[in-house]
SENURO-737438 format. One record per residue (C-alpha): residue number from 1; residue in three letters; chain; x, y, z. Coordinates in steps of 0.05 Angstrom, whole numbers, plus 5000, padded with zeros to 4 digits. Example, Ala and Ser with C-alpha at 12.3 -4.5 7.8 and 13.67 -1.06 7.14 Angstrom:
BEGIN
k,r,c,u,v,w
1,ALA,A,5246,4910,5156 $
2,SER,A,5273,4979,5143 $
***
This chain:
BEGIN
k,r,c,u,v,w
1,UNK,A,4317,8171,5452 $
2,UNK,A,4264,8121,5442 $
3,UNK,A,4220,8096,5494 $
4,UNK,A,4237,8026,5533 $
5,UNK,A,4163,7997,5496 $
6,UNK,A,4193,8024,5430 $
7,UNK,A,4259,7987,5440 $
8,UNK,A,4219,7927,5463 $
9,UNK,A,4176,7928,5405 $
10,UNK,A,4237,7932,5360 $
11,UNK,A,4284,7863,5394 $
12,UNK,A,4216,7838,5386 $
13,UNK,A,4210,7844,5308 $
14,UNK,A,4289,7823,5303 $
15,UNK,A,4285,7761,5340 $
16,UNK,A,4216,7748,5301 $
17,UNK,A,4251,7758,5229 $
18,UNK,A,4327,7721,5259 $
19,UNK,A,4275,7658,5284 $
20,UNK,A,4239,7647,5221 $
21,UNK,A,4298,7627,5184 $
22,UNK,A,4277,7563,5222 $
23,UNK,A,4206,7567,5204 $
24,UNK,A,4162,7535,5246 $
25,UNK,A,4141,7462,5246 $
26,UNK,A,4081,7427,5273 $
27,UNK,A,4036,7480,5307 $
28,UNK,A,4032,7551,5321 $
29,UNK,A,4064,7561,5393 $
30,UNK,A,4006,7584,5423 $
31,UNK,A,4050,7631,5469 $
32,UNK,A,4077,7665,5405 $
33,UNK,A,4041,7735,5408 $
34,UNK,A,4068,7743,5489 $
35,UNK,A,4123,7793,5503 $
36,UNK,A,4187,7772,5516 $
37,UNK,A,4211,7787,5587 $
38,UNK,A,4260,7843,5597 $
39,UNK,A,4309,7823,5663 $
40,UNK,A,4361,7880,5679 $
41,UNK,A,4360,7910,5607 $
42,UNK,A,4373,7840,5576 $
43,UNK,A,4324,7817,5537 $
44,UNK,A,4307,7732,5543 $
45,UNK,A,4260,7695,5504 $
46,UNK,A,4265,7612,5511 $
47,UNK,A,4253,7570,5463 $
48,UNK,A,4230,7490,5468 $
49,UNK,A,4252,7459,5409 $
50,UNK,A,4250,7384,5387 $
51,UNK,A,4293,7354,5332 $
52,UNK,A,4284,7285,5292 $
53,UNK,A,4339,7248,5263 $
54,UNK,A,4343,7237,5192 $
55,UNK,A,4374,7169,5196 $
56,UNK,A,4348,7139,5254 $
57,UNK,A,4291,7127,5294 $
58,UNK,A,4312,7183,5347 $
59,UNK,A,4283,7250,5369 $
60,UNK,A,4310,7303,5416 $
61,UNK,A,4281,7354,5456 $
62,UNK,A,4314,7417,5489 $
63,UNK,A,4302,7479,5511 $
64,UNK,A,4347,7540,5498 $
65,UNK,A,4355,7624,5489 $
66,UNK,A,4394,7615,5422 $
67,UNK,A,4365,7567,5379 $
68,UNK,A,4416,7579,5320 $
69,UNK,A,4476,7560,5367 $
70,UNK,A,4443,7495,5386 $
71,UNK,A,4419,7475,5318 $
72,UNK,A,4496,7487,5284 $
73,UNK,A,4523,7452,5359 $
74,UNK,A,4480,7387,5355 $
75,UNK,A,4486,7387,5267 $
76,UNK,A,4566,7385,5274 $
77,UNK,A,4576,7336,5327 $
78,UNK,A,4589,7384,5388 $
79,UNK,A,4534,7351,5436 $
80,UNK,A,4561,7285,5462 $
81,UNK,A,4481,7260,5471 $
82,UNK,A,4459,7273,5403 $
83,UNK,A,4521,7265,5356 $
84,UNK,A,4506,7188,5341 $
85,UNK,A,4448,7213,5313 $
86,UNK,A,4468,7266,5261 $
87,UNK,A,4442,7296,5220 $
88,UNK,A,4375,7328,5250 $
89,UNK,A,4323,7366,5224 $
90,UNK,A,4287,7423,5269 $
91,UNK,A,4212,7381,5274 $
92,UNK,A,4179,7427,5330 $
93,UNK,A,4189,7502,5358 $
94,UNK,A,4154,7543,5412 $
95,UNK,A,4175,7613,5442 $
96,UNK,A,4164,7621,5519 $
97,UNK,A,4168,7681,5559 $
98,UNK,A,4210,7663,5609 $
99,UNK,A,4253,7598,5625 $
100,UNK,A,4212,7570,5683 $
101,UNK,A,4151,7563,5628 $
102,UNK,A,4200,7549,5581 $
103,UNK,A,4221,7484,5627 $
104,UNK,A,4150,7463,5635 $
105,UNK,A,4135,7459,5566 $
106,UNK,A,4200,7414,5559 $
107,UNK,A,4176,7369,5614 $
108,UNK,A,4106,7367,5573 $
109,UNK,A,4133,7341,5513 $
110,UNK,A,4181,7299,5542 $
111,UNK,A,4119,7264,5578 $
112,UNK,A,4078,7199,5542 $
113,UNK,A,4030,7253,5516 $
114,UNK,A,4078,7302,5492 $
115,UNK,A,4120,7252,5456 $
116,UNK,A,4058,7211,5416 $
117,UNK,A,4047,7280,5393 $
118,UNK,A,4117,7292,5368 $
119,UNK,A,4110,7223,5329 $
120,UNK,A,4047,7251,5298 $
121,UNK,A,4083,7317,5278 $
122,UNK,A,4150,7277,5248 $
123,UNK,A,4102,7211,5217 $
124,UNK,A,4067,7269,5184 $
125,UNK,A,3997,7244,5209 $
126,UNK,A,3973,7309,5237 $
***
């Protein structure tokens, strides 16, 4: 029976290898290399993900523990907020450890700041 660090160290290398399927736009989520956080013997990681619009002038920004389900729910039309929008592209990821961080890093981006820096990354001006 392995260890509970062994088993950690393992979800850890299969979320890494599900998520870059995505790959990763913009920059390096600088919380990355952190350890997920292990609640109850679930295992959460958040994600704060932003996505651009291919055919208008529109981006949106979320936050979420299955980045997959969202990307197919707001590319088919499922999301009532982004579906006059479609089709999106995934323009910015970072991994959080828990969802408290996870919602301030939303509430960063969605700020002045945050945003003229998502223009940046999508303009490609970075």
């Amino acid at each position: 029976m392995p260890s509970i660090f062994a088993r950690v160290a393992e979800l850890v290398d299969a979320l890494d290898s599900k998520s870059s399927d995505f790959g990763r736009a913009g920059s390096i989520p600088a919380s990355s290399t952190k350890t997920p956080q292990l609640i109850l013997g679930s295992f959460f990681m958040y994600y704060v993900y932003a996505l651009s619009s291919l055919r208008r002038n529109y981006m949106y920004l979320g936050m979420t523990s299955a980045v997959k389900r969202r990307m197919s729910a707001h590319n088919v039309g499922k999301e009532k907020t982004t579906r006059p929008y479609l089709p999106f592209r995934l323009l910015y990821i970072e991994s959080c450890e828990n969802r408290i961080e996870a919602r301030k890093r939303e509430k960063y981006w969605k700020s002045g700041t945050g945003k003229e820096q998502l223009r940046i990354i999508r303009d490609g001006r970075a």
